[in-house]
Biopython code that builds the backbone (N, CA, C, O; Angstrom):
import numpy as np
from Bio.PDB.StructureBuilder import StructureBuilder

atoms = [
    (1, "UNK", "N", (5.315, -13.430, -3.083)),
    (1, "UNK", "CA", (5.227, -12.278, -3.943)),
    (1, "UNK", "C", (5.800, -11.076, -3.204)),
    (1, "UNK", "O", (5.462, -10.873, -2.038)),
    (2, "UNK", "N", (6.591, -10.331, -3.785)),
    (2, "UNK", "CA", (7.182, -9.118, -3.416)),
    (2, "UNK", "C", (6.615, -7.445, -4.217)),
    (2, "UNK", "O", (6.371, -7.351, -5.420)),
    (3, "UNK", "N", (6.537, -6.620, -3.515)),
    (3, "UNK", "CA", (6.001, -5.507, -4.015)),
    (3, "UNK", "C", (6.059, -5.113, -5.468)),
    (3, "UNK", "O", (5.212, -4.719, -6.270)),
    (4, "UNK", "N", (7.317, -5.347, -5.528)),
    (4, "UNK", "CA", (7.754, -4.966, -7.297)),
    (4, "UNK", "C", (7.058, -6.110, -8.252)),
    (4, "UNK", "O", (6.940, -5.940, -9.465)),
    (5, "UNK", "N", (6.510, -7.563, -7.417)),
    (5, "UNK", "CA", (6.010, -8.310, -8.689)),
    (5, "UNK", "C", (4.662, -7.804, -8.504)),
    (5, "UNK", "O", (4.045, -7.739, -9.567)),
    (6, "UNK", "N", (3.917, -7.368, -7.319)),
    (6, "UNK", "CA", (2.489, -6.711, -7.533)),
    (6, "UNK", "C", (2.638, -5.465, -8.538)),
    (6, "UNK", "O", (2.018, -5.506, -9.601)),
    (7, "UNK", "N", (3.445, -4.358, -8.228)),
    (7, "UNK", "CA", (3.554, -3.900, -9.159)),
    (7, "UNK", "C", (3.338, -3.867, -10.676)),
    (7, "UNK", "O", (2.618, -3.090, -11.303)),
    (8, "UNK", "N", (4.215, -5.007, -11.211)),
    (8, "UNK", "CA", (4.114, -5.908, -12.656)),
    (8, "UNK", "C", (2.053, -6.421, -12.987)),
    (8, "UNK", "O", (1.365, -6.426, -14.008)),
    (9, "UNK", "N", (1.842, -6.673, -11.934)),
    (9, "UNK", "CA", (0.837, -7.526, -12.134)),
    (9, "UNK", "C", (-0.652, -6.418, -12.044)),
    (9, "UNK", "O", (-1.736, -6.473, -12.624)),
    (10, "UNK", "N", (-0.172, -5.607, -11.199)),
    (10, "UNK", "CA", (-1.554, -4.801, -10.873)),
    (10, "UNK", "C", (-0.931, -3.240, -12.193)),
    (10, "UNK", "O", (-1.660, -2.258, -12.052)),
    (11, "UNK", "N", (-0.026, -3.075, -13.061)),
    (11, "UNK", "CA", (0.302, -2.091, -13.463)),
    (11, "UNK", "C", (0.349, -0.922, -12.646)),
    (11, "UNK", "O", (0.065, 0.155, -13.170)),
    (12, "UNK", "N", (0.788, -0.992, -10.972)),
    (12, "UNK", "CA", (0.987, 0.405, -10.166)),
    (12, "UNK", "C", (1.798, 1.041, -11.080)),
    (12, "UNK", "O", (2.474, 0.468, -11.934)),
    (13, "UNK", "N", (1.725, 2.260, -10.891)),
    (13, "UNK", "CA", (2.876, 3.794, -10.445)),
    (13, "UNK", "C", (3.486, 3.610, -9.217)),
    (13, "UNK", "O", (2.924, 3.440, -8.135)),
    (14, "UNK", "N", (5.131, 3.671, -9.541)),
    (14, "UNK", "CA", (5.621, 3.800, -8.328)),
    (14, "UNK", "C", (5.937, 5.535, -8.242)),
    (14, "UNK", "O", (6.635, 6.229, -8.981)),
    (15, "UNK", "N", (5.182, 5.881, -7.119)),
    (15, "UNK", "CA", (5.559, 7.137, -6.777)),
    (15, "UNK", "C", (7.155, 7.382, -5.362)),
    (15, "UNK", "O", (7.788, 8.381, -5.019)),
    (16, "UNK", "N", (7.201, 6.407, -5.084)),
    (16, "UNK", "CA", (8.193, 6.572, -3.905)),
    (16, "UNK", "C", (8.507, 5.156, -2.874)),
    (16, "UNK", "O", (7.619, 4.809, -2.096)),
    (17, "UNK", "N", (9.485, 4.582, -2.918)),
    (17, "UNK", "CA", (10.391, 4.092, -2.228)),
    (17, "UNK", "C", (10.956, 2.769, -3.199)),
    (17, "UNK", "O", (11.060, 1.570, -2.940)),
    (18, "UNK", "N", (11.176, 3.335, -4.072)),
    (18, "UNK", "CA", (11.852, 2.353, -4.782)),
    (18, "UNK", "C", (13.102, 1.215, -4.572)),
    (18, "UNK", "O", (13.354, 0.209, -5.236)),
    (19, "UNK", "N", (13.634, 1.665, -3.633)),
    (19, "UNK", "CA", (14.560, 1.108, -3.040)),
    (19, "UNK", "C", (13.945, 0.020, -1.954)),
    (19, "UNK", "O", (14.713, -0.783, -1.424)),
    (20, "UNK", "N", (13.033, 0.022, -1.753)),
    (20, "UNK", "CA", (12.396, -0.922, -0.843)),
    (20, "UNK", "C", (11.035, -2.134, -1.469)),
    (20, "UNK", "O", (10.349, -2.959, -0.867)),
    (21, "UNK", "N", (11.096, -1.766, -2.778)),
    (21, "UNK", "CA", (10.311, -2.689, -3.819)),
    (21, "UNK", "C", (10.424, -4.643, -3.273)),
    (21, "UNK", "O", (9.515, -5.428, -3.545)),
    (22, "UNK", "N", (11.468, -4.984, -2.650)),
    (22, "UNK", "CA", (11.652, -6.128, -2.630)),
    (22, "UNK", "C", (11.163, -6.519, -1.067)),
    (22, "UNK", "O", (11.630, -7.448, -0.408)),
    (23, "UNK", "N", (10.378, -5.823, -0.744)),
    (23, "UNK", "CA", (9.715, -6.276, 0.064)),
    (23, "UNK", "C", (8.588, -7.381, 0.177)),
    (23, "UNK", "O", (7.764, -7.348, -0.737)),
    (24, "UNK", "N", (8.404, -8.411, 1.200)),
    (24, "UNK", "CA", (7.682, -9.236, 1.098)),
    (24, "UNK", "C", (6.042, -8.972, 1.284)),
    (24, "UNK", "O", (5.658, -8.456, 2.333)),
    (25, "UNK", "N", (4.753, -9.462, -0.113)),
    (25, "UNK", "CA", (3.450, -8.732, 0.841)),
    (25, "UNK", "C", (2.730, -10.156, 0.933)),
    (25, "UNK", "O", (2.433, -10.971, 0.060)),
    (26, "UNK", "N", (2.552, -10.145, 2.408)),
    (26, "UNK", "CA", (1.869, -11.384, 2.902)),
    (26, "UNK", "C", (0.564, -11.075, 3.288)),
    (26, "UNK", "O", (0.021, -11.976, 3.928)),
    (27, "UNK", "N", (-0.051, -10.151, 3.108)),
    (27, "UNK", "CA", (-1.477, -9.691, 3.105)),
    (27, "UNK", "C", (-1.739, -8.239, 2.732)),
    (27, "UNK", "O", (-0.977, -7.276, 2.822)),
    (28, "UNK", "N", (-2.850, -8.299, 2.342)),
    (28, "UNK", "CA", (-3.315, -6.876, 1.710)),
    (28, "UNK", "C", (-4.890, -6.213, 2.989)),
    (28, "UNK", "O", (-5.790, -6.912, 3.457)),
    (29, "UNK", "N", (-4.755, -5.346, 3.105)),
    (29, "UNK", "CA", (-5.467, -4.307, 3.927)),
    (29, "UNK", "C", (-6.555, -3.442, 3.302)),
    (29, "UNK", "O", (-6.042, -3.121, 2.230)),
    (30, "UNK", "N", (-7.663, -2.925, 3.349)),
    (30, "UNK", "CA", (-8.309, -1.633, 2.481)),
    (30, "UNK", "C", (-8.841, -0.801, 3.303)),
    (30, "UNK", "O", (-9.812, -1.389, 3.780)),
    (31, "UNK", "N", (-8.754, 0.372, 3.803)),
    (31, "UNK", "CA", (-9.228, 1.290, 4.440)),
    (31, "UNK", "C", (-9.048, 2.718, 4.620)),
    (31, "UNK", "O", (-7.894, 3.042, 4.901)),
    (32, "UNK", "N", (-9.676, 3.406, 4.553)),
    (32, "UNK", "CA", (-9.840, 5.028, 4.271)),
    (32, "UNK", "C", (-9.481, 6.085, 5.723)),
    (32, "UNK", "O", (-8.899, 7.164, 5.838)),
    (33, "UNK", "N", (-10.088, 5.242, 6.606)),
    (33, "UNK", "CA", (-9.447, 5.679, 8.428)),
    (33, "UNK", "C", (-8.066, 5.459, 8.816)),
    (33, "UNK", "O", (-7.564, 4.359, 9.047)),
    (34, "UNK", "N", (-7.564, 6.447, 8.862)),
    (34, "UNK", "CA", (-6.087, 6.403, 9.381)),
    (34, "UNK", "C", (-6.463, 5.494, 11.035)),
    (34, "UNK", "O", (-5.784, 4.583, 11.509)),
    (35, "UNK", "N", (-7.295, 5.892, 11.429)),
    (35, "UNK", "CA", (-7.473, 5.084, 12.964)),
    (35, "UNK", "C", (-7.914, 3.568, 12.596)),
    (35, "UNK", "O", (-7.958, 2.926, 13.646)),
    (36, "UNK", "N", (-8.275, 2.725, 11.417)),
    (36, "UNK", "CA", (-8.916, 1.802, 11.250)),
    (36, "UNK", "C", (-7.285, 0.678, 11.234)),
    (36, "UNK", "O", (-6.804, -0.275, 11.846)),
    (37, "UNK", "N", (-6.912, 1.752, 9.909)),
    (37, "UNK", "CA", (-5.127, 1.077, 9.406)),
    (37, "UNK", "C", (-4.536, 0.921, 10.687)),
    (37, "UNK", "O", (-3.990, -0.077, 11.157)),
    (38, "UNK", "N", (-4.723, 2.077, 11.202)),
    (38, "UNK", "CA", (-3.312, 1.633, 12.355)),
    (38, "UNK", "C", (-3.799, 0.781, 13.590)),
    (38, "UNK", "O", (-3.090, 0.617, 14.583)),
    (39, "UNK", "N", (-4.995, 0.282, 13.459)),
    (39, "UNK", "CA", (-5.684, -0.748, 14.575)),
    (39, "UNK", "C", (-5.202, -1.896, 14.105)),
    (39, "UNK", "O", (-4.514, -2.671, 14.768)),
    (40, "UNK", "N", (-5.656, -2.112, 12.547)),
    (40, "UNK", "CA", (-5.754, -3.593, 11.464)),
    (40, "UNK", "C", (-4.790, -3.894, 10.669)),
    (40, "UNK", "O", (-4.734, -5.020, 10.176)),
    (41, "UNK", "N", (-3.830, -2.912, 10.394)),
    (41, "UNK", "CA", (-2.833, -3.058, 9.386)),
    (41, "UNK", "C", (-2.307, -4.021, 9.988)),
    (41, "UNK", "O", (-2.710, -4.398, 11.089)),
    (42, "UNK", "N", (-1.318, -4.569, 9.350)),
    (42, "UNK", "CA", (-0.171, -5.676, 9.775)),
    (42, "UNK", "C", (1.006, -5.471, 9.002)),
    (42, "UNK", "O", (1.035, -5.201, 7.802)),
    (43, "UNK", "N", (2.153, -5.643, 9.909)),
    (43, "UNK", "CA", (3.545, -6.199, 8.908)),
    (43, "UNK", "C", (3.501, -6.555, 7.886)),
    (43, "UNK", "O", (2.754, -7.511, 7.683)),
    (44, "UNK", "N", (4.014, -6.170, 7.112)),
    (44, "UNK", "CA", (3.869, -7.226, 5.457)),
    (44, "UNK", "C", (2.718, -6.561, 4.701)),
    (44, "UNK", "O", (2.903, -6.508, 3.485)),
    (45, "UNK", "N", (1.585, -6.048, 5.142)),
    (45, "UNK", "CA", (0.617, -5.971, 4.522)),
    (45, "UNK", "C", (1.040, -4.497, 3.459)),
    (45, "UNK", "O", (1.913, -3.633, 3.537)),
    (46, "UNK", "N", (-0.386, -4.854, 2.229)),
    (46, "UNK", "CA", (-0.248, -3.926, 1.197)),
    (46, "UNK", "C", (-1.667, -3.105, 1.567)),
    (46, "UNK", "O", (-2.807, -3.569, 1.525)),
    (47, "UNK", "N", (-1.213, -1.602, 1.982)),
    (47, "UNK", "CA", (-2.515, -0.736, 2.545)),
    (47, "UNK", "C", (-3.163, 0.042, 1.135)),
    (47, "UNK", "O", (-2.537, 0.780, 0.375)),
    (48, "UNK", "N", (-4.534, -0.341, 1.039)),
    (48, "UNK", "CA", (-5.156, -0.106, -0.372)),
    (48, "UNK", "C", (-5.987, 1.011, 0.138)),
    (48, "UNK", "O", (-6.976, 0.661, 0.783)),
    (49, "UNK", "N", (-5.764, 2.464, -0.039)),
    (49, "UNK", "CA", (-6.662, 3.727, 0.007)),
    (49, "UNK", "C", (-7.191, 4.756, -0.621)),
    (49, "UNK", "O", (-6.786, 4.743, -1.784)),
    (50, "UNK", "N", (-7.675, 5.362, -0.484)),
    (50, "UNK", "CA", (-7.634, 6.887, -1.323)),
    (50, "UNK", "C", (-6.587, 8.075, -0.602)),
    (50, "UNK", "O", (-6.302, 9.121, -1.186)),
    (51, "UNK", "N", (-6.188, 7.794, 0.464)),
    (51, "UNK", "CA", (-5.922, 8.716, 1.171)),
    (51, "UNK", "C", (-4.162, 9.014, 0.033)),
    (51, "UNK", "O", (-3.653, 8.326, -0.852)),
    (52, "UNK", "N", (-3.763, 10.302, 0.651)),
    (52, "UNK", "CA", (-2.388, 10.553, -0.678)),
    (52, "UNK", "C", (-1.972, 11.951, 0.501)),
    (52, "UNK", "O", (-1.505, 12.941, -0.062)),
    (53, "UNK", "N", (-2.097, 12.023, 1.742)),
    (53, "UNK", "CA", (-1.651, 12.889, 2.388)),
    (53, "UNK", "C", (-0.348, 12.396, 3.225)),
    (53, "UNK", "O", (-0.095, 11.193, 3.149)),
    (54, "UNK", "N", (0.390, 13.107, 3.914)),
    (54, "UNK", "CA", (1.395, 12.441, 4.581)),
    (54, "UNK", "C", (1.351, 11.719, 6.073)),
    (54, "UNK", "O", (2.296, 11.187, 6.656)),
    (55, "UNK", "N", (0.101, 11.844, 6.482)),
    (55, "UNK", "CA", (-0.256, 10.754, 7.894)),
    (55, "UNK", "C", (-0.262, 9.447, 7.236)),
    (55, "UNK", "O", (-0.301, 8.488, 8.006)),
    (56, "UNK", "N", (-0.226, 9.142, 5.719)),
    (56, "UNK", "CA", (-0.441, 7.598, 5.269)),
    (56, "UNK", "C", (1.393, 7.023, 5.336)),
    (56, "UNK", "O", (1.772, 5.859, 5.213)),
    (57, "UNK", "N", (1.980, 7.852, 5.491)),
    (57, "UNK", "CA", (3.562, 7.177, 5.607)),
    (57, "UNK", "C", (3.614, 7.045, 6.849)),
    (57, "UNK", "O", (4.086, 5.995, 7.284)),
    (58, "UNK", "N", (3.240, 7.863, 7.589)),
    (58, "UNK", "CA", (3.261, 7.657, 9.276)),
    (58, "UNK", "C", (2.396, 6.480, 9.765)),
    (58, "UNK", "O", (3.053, 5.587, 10.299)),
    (59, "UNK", "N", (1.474, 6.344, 9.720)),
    (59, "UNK", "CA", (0.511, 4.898, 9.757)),
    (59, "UNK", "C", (1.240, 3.546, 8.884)),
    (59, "UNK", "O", (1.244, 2.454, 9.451)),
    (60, "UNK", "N", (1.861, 3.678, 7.463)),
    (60, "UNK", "CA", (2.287, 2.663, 6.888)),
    (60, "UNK", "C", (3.669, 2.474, 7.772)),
    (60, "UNK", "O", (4.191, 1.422, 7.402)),
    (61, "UNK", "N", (4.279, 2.967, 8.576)),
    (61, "UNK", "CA", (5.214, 2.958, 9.129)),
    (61, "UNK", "C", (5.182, 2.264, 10.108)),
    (61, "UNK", "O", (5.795, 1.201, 10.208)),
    (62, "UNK", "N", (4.393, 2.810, 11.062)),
    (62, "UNK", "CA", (3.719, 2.514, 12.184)),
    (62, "UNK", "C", (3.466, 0.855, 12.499)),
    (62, "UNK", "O", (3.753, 0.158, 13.472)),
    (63, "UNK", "N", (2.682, 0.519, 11.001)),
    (63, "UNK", "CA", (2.363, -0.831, 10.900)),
    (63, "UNK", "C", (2.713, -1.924, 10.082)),
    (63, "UNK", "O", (2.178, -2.951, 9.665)),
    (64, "UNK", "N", (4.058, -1.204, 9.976)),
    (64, "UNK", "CA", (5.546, -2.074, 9.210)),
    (64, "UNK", "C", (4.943, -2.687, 7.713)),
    (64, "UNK", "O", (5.102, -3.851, 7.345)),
    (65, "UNK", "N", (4.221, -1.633, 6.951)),
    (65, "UNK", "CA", (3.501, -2.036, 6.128)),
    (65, "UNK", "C", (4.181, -2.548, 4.992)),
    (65, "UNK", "O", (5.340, -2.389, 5.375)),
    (66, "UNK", "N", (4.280, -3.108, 3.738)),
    (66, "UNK", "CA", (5.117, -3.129, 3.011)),
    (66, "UNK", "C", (5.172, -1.973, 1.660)),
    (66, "UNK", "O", (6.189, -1.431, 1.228)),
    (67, "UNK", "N", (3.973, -1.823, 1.238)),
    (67, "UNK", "CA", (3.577, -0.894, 0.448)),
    (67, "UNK", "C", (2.337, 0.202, 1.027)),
    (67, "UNK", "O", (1.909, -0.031, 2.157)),
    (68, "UNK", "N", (1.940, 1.020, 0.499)),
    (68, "UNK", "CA", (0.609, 1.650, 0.362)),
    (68, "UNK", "C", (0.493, 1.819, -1.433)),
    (68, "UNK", "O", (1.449, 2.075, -2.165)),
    (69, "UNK", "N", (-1.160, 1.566, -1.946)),
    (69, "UNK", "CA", (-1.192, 1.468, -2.930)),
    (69, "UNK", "C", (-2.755, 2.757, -3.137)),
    (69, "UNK", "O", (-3.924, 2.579, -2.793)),
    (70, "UNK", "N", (-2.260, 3.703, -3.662)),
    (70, "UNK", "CA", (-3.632, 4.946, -3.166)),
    (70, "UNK", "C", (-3.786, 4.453, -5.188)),
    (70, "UNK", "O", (-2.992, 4.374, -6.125)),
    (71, "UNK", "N", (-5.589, 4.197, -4.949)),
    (71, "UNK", "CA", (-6.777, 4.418, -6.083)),
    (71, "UNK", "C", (-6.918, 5.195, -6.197)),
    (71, "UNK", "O", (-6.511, 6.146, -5.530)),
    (72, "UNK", "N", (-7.820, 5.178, -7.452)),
    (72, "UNK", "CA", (-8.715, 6.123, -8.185)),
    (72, "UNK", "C", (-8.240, 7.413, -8.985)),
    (72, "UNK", "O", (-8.831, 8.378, -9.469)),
    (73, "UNK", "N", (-6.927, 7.012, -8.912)),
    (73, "UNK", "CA", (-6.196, 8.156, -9.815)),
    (73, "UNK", "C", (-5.684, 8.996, -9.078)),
    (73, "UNK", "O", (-4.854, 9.800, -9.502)),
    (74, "UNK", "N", (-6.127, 8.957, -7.717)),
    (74, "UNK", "CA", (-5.426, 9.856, -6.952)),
    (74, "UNK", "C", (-3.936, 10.228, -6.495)),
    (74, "UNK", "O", (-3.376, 9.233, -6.033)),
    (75, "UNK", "N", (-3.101, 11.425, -6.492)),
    (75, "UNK", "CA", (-1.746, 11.476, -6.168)),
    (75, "UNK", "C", (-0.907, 12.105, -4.962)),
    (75, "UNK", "O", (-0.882, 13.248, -4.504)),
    (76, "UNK", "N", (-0.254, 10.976, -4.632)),
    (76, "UNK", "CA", (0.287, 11.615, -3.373)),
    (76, "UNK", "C", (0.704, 13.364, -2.862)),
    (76, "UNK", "O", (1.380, 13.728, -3.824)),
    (77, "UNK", "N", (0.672, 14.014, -2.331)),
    (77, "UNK", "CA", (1.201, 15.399, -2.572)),
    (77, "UNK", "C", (3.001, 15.319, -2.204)),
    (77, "UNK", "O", (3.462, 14.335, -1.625)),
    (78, "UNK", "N", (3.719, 16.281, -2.556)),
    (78, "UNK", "CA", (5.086, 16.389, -2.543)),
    (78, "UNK", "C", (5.458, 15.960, -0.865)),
    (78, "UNK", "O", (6.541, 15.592, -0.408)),
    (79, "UNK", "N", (4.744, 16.067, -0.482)),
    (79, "UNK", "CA", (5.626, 15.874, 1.220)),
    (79, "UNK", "C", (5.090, 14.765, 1.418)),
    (79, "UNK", "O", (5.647, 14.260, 2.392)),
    (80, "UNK", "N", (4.322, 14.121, 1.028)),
    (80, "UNK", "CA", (4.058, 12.406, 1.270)),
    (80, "UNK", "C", (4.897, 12.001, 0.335)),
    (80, "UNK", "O", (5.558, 11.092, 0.838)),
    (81, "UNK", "N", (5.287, 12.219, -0.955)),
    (81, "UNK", "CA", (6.426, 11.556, -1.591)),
    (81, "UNK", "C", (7.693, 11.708, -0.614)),
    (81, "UNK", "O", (8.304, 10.738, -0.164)),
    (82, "UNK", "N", (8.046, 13.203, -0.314)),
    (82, "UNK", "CA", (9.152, 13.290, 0.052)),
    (82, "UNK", "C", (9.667, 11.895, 1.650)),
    (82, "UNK", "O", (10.565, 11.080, 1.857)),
    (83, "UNK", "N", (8.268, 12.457, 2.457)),
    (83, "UNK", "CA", (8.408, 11.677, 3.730)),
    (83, "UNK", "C", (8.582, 9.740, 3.316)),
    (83, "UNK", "O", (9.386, 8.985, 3.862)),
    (84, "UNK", "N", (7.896, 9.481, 2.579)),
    (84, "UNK", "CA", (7.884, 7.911, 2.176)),
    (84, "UNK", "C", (9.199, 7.804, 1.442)),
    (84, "UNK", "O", (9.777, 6.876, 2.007)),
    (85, "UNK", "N", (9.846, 8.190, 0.639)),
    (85, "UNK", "CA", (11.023, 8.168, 0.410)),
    (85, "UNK", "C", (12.407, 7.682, 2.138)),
    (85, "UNK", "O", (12.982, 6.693, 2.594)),
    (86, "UNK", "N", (12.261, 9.207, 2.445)),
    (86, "UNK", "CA", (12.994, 8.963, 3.919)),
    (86, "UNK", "C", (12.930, 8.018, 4.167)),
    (86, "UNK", "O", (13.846, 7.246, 3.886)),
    (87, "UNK", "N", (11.265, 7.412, 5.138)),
    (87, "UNK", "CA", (11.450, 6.263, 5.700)),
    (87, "UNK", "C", (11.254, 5.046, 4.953)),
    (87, "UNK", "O", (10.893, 4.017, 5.525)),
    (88, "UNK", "N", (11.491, 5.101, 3.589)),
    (88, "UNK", "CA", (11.474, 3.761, 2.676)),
    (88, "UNK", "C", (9.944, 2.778, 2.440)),
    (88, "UNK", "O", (9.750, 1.567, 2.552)),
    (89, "UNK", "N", (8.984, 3.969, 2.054)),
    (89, "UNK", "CA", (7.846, 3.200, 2.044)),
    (89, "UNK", "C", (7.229, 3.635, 1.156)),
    (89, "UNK", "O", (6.707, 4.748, 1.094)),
    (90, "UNK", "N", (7.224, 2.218, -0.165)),
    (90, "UNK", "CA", (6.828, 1.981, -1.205)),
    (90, "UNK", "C", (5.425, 2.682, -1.482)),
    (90, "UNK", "O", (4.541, 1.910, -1.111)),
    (91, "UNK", "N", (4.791, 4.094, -2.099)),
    (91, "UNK", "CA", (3.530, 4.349, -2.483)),
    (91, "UNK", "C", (3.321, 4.335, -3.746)),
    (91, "UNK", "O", (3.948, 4.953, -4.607)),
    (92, "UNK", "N", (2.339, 3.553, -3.888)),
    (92, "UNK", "CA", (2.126, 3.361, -5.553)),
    (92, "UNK", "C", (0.598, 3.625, -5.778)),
    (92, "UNK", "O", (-0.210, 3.536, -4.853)),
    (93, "UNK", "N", (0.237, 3.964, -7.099)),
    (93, "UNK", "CA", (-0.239, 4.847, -7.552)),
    (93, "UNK", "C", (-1.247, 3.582, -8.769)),
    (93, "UNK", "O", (-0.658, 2.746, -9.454)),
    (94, "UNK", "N", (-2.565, 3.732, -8.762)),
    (94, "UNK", "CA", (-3.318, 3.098, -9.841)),
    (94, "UNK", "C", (-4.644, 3.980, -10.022)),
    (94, "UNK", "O", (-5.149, 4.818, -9.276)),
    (95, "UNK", "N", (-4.999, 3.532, -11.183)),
    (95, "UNK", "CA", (-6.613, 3.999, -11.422)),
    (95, "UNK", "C", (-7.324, 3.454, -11.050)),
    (95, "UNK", "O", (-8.350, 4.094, -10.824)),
    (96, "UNK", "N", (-7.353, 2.514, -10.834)),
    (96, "UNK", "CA", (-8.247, 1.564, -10.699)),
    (96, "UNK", "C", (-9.275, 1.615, -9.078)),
    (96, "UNK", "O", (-8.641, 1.623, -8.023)),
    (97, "UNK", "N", (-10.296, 1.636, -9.050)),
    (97, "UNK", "CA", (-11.077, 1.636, -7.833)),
    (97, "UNK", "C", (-10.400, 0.763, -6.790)),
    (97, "UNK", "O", (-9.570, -0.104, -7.063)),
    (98, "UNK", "N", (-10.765, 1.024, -5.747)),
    (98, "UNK", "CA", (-10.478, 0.312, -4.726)),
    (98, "UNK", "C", (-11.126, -1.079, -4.587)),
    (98, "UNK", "O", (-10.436, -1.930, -4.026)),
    (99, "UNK", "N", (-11.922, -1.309, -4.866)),
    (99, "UNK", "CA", (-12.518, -2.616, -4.934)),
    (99, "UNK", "C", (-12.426, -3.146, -5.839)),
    (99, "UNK", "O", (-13.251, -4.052, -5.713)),
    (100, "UNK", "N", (-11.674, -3.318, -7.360)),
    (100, "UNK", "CA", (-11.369, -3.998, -8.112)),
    (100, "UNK", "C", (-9.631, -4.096, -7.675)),
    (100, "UNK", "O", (-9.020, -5.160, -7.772)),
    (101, "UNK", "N", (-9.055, -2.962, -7.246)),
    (101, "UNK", "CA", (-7.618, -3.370, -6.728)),
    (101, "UNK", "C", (-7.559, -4.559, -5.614)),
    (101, "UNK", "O", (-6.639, -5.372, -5.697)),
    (102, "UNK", "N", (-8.657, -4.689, -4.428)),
    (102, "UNK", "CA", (-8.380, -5.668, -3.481)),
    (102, "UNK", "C", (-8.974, -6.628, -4.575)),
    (102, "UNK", "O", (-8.187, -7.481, -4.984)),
    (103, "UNK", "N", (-10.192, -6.624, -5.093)),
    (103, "UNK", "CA", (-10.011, -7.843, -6.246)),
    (103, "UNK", "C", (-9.333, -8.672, -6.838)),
    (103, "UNK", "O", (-9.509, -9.863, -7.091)),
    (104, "UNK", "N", (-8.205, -7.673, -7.133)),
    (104, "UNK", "CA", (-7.065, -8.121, -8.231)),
    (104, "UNK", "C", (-6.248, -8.860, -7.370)),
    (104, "UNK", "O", (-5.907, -10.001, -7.680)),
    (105, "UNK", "N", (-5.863, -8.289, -6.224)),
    (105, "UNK", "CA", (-4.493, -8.572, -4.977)),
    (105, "UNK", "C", (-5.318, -9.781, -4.576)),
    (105, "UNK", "O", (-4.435, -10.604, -4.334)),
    (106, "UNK", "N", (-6.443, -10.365, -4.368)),
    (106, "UNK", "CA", (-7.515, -11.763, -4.336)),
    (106, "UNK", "C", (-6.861, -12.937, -5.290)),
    (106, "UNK", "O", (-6.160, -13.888, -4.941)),
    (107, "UNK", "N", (-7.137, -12.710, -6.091)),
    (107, "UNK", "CA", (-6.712, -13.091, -7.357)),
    (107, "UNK", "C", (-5.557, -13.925, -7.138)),
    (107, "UNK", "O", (-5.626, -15.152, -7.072)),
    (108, "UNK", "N", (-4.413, -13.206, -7.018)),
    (108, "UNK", "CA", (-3.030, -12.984, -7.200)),
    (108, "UNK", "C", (-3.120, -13.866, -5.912)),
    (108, "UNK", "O", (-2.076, -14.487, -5.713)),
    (109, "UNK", "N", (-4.066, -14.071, -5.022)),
    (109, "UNK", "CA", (-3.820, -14.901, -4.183)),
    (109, "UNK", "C", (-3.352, -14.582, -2.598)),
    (109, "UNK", "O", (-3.299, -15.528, -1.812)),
    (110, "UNK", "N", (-2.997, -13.148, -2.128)),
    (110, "UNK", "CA", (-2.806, -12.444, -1.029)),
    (110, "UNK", "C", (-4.143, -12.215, -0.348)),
    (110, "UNK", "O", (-5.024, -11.466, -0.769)),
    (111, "UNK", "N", (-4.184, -12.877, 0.646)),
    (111, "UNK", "CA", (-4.949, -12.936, 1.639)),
    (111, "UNK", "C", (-5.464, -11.737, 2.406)),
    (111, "UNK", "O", (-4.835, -10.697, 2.213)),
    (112, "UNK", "N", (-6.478, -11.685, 3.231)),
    (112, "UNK", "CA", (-6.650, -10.428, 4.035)),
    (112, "UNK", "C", (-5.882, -10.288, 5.428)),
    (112, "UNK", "O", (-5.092, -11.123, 5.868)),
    (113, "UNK", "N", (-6.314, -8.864, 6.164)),
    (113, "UNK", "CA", (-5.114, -9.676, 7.278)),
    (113, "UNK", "C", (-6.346, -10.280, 8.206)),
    (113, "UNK", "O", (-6.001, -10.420, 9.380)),
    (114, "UNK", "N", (-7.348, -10.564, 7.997)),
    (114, "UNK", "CA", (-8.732, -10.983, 9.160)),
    (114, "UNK", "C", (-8.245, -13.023, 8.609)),
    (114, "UNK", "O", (-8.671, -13.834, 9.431)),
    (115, "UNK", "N", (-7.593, -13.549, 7.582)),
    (115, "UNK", "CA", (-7.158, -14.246, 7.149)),
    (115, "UNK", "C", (-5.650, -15.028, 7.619)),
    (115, "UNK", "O", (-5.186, -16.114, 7.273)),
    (116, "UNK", "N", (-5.155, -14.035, 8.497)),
    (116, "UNK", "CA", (-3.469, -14.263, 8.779)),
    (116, "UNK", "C", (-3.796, -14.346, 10.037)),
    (116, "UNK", "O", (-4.749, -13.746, 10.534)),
    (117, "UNK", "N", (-2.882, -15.238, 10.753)),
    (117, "UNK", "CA", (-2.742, -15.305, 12.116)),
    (117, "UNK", "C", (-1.647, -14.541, 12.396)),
    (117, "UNK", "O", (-1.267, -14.410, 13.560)),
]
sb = StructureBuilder()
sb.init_structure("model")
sb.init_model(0)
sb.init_chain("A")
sb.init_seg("    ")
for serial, (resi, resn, name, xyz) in enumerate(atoms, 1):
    if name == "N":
        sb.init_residue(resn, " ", resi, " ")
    sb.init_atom(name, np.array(xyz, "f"), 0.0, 1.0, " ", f" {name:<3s}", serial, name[0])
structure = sb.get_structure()
């Protein structure tokens, strides 16, 4: 599964890096600590938060993430769009709580990364 088919499946908003949609997500992540993500994140992984400030492109970067997917209705501000654009990192946008989004990404069959070697 690639970002753009989670997309399809979870109904995200793509707010920014569209050009990088075809990325591969081989595990999904959930956490609110920028210090937690950048301990646990992994390559590939899809980072599920509330956070919508611009340290979340720097951390999704950091940890070669494939997407970030910010809940609860919440929206990135203009310089986290702008910065995730630059460095090509997919933030997408749902209503949906955070714990029915890692639900859904369950589902769909993407693993955690405590799950990935």
């Amino acid at each position: 599964m690639n970002v753009d088919d989670l997309c399809r499946e979870l109904q995200l908003e793509i707010r920014a890096g569209r050009r990088k949609l075809n990325r591969e997500v081989t595990h999904g992540y959930a956490a609110d600590l920028l210090s937690y993500a950048m301990a646990r994140a992994r390559p590939g992984c899809v980072w599920v938060t509330l956070q919508g400030h611009i340290n979340v492109v720097g951390v999704a970067s950091l940890t070669e993430a494939a997407a970030v997917v910010i809940t609860e209705g919440l929206e990135p501000d203009a310089a986290t769009v702008e910065k995730a654009e630059e460095e090509g990192i997919p933030i997408l946008t749902t209503e949906l709580t955070t714990y029915t989004t890692v639900a859904r990404m369950v589902e769909l069959g993407i693993p955690g990364v405590d799950e990935v070697e």
